[in-house]
C-alpha positions as CSV (number, residue, x, y, z in Angstrom):
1,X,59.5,-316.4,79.5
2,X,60.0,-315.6,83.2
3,X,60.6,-312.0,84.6
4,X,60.6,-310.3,87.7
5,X,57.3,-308.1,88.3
6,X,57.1,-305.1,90.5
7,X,53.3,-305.2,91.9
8,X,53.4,-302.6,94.2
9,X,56.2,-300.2,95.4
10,X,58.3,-301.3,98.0
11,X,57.3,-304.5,97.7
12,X,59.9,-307.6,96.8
13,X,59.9,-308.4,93.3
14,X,58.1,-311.8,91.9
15,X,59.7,-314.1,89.3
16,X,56.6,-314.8,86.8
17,X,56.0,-316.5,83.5
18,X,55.2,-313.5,81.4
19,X,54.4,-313.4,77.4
20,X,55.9,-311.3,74.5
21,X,53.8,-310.0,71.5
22,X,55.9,-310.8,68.5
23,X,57.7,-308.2,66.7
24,X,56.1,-305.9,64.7
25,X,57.3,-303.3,62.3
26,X,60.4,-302.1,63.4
27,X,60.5,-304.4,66.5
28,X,62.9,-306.6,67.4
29,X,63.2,-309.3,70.1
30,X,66.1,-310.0,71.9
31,X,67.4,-312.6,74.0
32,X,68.7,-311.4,77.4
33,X,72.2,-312.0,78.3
34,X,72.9,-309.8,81.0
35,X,71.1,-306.8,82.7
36,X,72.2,-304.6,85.4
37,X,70.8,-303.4,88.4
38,X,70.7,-299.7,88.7
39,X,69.5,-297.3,91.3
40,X,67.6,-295.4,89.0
41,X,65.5,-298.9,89.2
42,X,65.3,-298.5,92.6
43,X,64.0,-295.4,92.8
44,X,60.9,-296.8,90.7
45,X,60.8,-300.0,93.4
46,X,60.5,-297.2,96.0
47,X,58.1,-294.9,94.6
48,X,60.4,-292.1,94.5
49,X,59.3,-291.6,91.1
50,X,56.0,-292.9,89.6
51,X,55.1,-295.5,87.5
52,X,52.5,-297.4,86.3
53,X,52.2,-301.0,88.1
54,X,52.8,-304.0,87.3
55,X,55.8,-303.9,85.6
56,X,58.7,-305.6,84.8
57,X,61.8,-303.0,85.4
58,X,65.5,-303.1,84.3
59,X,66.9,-300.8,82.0
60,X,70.5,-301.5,81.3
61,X,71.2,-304.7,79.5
62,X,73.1,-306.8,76.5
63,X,71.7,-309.8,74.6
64,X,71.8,-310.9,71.3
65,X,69.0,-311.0,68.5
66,X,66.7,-313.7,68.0
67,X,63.9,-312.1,65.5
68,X,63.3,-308.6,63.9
69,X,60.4,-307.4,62.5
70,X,59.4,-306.2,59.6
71,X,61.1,-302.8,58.2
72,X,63.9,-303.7,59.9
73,X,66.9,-302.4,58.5
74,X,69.6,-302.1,61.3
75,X,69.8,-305.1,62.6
76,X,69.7,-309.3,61.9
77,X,69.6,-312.5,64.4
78,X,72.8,-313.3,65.8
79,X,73.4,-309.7,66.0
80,X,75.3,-308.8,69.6
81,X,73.9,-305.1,71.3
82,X,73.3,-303.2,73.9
83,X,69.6,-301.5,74.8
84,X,69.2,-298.1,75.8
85,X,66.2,-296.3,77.3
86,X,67.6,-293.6,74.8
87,X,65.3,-294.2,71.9
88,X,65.3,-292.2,69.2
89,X,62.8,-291.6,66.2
90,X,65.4,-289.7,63.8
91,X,62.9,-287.4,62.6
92,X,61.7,-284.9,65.2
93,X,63.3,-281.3,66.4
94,X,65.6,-283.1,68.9
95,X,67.0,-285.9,66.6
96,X,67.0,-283.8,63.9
97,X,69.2,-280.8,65.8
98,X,71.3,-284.0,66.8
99,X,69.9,-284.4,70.3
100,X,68.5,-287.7,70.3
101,X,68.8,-288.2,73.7
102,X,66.0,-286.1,74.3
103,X,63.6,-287.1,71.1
104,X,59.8,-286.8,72.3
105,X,58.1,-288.8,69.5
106,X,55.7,-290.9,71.8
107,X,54.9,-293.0,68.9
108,X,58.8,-294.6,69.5
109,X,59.7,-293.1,73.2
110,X,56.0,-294.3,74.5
111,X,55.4,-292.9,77.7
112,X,54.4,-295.4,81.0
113,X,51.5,-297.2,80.3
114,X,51.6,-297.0,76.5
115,X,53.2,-300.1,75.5
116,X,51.4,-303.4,75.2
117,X,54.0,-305.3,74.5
118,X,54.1,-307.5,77.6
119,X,51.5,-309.7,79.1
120,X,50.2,-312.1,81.7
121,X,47.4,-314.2,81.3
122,X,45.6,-313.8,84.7
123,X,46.1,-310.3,85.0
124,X,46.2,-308.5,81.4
125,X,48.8,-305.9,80.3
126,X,52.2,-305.8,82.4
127,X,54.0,-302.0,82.2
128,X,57.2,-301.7,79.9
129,X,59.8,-299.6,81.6
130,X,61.9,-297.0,79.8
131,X,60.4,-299.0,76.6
132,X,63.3,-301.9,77.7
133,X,62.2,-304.1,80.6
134,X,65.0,-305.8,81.0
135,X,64.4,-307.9,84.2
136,X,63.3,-310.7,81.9
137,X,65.0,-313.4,79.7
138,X,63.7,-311.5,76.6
139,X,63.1,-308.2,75.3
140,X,61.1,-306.7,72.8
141,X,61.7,-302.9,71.7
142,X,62.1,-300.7,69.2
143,X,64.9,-300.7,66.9
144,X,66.4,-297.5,67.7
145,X,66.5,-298.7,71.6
146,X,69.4,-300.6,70.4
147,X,73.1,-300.3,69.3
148,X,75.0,-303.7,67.5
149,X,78.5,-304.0,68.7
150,X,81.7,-306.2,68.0
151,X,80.8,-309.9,68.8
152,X,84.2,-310.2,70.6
153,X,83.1,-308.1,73.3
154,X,82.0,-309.8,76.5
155,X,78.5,-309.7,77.1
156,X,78.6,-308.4,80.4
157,X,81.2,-305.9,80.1
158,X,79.0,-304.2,77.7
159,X,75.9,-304.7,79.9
160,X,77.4,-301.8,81.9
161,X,78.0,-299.6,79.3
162,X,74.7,-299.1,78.6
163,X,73.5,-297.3,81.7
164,X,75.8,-296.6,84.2
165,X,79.0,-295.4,82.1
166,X,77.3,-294.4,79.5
167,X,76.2,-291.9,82.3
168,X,79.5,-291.1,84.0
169,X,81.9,-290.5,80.9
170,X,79.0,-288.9,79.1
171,X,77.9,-286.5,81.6
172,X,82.3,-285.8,81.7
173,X,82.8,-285.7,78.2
174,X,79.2,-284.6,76.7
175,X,77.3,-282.6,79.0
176,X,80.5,-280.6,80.7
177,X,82.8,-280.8,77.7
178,X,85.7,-280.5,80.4
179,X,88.6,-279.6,78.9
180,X,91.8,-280.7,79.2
181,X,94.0,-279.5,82.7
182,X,90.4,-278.9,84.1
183,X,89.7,-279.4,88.3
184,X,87.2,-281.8,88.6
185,X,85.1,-283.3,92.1
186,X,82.7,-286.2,92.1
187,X,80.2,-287.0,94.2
188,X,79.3,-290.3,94.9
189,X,81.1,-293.1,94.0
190,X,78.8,-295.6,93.0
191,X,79.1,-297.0,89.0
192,X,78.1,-293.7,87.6
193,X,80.1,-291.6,89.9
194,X,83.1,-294.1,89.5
195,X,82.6,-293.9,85.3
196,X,82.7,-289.7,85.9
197,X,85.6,-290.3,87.8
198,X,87.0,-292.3,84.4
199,X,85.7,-290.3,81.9
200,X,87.9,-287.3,83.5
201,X,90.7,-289.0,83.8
202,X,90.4,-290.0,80.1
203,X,89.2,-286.5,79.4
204,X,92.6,-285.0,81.4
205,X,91.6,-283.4,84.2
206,X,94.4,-282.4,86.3
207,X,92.9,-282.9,89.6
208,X,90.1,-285.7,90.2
209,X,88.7,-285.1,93.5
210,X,86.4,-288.4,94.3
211,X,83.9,-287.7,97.3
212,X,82.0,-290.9,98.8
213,X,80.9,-292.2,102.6
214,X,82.5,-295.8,101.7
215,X,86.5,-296.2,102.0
216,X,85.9,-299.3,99.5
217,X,84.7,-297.0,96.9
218,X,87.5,-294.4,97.3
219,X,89.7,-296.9,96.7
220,X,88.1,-298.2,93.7
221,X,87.5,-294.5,92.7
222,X,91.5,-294.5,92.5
223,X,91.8,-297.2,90.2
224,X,89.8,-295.3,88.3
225,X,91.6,-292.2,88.2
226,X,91.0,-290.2,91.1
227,X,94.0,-288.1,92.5
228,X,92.4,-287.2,95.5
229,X,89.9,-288.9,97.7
230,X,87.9,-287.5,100.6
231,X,86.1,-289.7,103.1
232,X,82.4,-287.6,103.8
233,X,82.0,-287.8,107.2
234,X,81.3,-285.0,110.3
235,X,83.4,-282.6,108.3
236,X,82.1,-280.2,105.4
237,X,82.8,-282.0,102.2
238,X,82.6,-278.3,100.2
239,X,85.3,-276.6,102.5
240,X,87.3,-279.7,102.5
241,X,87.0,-279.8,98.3
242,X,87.9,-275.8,98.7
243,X,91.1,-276.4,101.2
244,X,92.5,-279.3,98.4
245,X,92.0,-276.5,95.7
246,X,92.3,-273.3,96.6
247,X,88.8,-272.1,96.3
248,X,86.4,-274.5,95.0
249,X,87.0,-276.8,91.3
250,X,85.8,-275.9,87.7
251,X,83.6,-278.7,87.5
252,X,81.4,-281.3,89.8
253,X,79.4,-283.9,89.4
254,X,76.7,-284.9,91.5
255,X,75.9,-288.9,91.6
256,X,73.8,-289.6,94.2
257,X,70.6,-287.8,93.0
258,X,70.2,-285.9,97.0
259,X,69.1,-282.9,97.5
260,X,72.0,-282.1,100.0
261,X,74.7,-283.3,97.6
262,X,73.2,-281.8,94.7
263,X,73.1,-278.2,96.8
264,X,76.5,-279.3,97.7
265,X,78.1,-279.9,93.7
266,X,77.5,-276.2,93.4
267,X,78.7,-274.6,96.8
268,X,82.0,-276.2,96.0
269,X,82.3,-274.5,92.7
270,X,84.8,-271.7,92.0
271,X,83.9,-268.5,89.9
272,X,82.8,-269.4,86.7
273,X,82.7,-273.3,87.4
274,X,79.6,-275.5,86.2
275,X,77.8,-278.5,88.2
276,X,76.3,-280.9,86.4
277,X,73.7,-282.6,88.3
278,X,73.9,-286.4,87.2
279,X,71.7,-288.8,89.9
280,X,68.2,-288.5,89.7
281,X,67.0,-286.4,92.5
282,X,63.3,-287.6,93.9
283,X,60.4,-286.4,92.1
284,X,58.7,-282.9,93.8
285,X,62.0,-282.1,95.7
286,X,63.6,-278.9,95.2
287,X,66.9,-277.7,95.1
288,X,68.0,-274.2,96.5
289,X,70.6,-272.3,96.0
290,X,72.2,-268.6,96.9
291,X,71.2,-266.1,94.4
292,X,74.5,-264.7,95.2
293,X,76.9,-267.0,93.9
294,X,75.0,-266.9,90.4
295,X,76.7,-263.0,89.8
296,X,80.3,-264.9,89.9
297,X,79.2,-266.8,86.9
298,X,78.5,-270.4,88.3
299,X,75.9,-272.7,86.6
300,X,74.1,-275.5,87.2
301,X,72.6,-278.0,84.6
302,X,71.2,-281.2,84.5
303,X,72.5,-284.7,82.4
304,X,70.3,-287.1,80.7
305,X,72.2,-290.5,80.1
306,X,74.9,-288.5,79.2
307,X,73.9,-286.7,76.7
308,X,74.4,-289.8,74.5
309,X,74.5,-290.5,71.0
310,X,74.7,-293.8,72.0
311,X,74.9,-295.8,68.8
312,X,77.9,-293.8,68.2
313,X,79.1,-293.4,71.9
314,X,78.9,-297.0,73.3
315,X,81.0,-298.7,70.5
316,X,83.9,-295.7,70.7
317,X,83.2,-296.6,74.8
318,X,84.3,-300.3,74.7
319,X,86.8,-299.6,72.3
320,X,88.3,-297.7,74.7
321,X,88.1,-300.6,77.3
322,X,90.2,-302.5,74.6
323,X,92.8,-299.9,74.6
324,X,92.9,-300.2,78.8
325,X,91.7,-296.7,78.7
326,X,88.2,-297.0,80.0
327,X,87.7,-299.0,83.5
328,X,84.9,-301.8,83.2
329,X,86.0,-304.7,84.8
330,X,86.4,-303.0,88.8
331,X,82.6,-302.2,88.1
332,X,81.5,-305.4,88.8
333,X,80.8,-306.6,91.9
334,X,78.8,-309.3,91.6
335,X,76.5,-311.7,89.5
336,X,73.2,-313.2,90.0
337,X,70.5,-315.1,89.2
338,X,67.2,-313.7,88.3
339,X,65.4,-315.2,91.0
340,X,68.3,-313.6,93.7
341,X,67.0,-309.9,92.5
342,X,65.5,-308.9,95.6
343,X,68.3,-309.8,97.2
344,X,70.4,-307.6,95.1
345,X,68.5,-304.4,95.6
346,X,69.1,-305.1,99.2
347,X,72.8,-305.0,98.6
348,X,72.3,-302.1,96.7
349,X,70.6,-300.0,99.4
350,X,73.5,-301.0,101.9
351,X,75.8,-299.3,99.9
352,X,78.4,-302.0,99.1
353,X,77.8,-303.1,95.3
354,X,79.1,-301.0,93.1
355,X,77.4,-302.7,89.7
356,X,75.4,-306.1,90.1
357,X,74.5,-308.6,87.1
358,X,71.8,-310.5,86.5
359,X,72.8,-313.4,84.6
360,X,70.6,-315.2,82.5
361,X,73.3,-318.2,80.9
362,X,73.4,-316.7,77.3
363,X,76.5,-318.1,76.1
């Protein structure tokens, strides 16, 4: 099958005929459809955060299944899903406290460098990310990395469902637990920040303050929900999100992953408000903040995917898009081939896209 190999960071991408083991016990394989392009990927492409090399990267993605292993009990070909990096084993503290997001069985979440499922014949092992790798036409994971879904559903539109608003509306709706008539600012308007911006609206904030450095996005970030839009520029965002509300909002969300921005999601926070820190802020850096502002009650806590129960949460997600409520199809900016990757992750670090496909011609 071909995929795209990362050999070294912040080097361009190579499309490569790579081999699958087949599916062992509770392994299935899955044909690619679609798989998104996610700055959480980038962050591996530019070493922000380690990872063993090669590797074949790409974590949010739909496709259909072609084989299951044995012990397989979930799943059959023909079957239509989604993968998530959120694999669960069912049976440890986590999953069995109902936190799957965070299970820590290795023996199903297998940490960077663990997996031999991929290969290439001049060069050995190639790394599976996030136990996905879905820069490829196939994949081969884990059961419980997957979620079936209504075959009616376009592929693509539930591509996206499986990273980056899986993220946004989750971080909203199951991190934060807003509640209804709650003031609300995002930071960042990229897919996530866009899908936070969503989940609000769907959640009932009263006010949805969207923050970005692109008018594009702002406008988008309307569509989405947004009641209020501020374009960061020489002015301070937090004074200008404190002007709009009289003192600072009850909740932020910070999707960018910066340092600056993530300092920022709290500063703009009233008296007993909470920020949830959603992008993934560089490996080693630090984030300060006033001990001061902690004696008024404010808090600060991080998001993983969500906080998904995703086999639950991502059907209940696109059923939602069928209802109108939930925004997929503005998310899309733009498909690809898998040999125009590079390219994409160019586009990407310009700031325009908001979510990129690749396309791999799965009808």
């Amino acid at each position: 099958m071909k995929a795209a190999v990362l050999h070294a960071v912040n080097q361009p991408m190579t499309i490569e005929e790579v081999s699958l083991a087949k599916p062992k016990a509770r392994e299935v394989l899955v044909r690619t459809a679609y798989a998104g392009l996610c700055h959480s990927d980038l962050h591996f492409i530019e070493g922000l955060y380690p990872h063993p090399l090669p590797a074949v990267l790409g974590h949010e993605v739909a496709g259909v299944v072609e084989q299951v292993g044995s012990d397989v009990t979930y799943l059959k070909p023909g079957d239509h899903v989604i993968g998530c990096l959120s694999v669960f084993c069912g049976s440890c503290s986590y999953c069995t406290s109902g936190r799957t997001v965070l299970c820590d069985n290795t023996e199903v979440k297998m940490l960077p460098g663990q997996s031999r499922r991929l290969s290439w014949e001049r060069e050995g092992p190639i790394n599976q990310f996030l136990n996905l790798s879905a820069f490829a036409e196939n994949l081969l994971v884990h059961e419980n990395a997957l979620v079936k879904i209504d075959p009616e559903i376009p592929l693509d539109r539930a591509t996206i469902v499986g990273c980056g608003v899986m993220t946004g509306v989750g971080a909203v709706v199951n991190t934060a637990r807003i509640p209804a008539g709650s003031t609300v600012a995002v930071i960042g308007c990229g897919g996530v920040g866009l899908s936070a911006v969503n989940g609000a609206a769907i959640g009932g904030a009263s006010r949805i303050i969207a923050l970005d450095t692109q008018p594009s996005k702002l406008e988008l970030a309307r569509q989405m929900g947004a009641t209020d839009t501020i374009l960061v520029g020489n002015d301070d965002p937090v004074q200008q999100v404190k002007d709009l509300t009289g003192g600072g909002v009850e909740y932020s969300f910070e999707c960018l992953g910066l340092k600056s921005t993530a300092e920022q999601s709290f500063a703009m926070l009233r008296p007993g408000g909470t920020a949830t820190i959603v992008g993934m802020v560089p490996f080693g850096i630090k984030i300060e903040l006033h001990g001061f502002d902690f004696l008024r009650e404010r808090k600060i806590q991080g998001s993983s995917m969500g906080s998904n129960h995703f086999r639950t949460d991502m059907p209940r997600l696109l059923q939602l898009w069928q209802q109108g409520r939930l925004k997929l199809d503005h998310l899309i900016s733009d498909k690809m081939k898998l040999e125009e990757i590079n390219e994409g992750f160019k586009r990407m670090k310009g700031g325009q896209a908001v979510r990129q496909l690749i396309d791999f011609g799965v009808a």
